[in-house]
N, C-alpha and C positions, 0 to 999 in steps of 0.2 A: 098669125104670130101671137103671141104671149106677153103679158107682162111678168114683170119681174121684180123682185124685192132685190138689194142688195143694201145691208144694213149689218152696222158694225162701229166701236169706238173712233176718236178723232185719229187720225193718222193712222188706220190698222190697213188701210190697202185697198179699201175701195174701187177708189177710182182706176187704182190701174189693173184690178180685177176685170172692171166693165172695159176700158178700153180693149185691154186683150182677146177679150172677148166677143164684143162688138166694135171693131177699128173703124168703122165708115158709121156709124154713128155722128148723128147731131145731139148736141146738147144744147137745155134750154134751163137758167135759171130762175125759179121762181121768184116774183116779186113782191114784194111786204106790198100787205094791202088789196094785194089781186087775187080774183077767186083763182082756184087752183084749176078749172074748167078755160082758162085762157090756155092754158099749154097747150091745149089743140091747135092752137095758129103756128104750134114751131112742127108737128106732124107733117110730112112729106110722103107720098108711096114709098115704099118698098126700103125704108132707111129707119133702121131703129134711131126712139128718142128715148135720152137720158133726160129725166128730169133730177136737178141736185134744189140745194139752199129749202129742204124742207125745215131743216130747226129757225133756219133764219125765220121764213116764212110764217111758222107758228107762233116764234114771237110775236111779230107785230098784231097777231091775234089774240095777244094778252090785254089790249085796248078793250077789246069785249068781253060781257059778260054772259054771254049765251052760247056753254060747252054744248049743248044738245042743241042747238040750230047748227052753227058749227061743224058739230061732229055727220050731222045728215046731212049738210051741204056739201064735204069734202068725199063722203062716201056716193051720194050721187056723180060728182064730177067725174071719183076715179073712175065710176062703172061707164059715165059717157064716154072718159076719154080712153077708155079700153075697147067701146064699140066701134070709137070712130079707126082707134090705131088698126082693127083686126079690118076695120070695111078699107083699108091704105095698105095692107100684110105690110105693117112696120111693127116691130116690137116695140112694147113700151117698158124703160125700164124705169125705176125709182129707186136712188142711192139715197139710204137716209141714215141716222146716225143716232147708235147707239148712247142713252144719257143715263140710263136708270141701274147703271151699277156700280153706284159710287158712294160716297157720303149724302145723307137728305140735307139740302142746301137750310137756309135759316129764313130769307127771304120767302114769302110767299107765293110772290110774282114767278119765283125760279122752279119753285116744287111744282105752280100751277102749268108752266113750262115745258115740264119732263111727265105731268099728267098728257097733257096735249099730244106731244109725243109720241106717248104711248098707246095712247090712244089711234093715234093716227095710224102707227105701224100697224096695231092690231088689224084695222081695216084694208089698211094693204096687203096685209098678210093674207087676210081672208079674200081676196080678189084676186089676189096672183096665183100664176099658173105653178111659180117656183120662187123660194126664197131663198137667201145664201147670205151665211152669216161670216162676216169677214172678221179675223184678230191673228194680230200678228203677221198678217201676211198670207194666212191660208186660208184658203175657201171651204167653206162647206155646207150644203145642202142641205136643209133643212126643212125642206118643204116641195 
């Protein structure tokens, strides 16, 4: 199985993109403060996992100040937890959520935020098998 990107604005259809898609899916929300390498505890055989609450997540990553530990920390976990989902043939999916096409916030903390973000998606981007960018309601394939 494959992981998956599914990223897109608040409210454009995400979630029930992946549901429709994966109906017998589990989902598991990430937790502020936890490496993103725990999610392998919600992994089951043969049963795709959603992981959501990536922006959440990033936030509470704004307590640090080491973007490049970080940023290597999150891209090793994705690559484990993509070894362990294919060694279970469960998909892995990631809904995350579009922040970088709006107004540049004023705050530091927010801009530093939607850096992270972006950061992060690039990585997932680059890991997944397929990416799909949801607005408005319709899907499309981007990768």
């Amino acid at each position: 199985m494959a992981m998956q990107l599914f990223i897109g604005g608040a409210c454009a259809g995400k979630r029930d993109a992946v549901t429709s898609r994966f109906p017998s899916a589990s989902w598991h929300r990430l937790e502020a403060g936890q490496p993103l390498i725990n999610s392998q505890q919600a992994l089951a055989a043969n049963t795709p996992l959603v992981i959501t609450g990536v922006l959440e997540w990033l936030g509470a990553l704004l307590e640090r100040d080491d973007n490049d530990t970080q940023r290597q920390q999150w891209q090793n976990d994705i690559t484990q937890l993509c070894q362990r989902a294919e060694g279970l043939n469960a998909a892995l999916i990631i809904i995350a959520s579009e922040v970088g096409r709006g107004v540049v916030p004023m705050q530091p903390e927010q801009r530093r935020l939607r850096d992270l973000n972006g950061w992060f998606t690039q990585d997932a981007t680059a890991q997944a098998d397929q990416v799909w960018y949801i607005r408005h309601g319709l899907v499309m394939a981007v990768k």
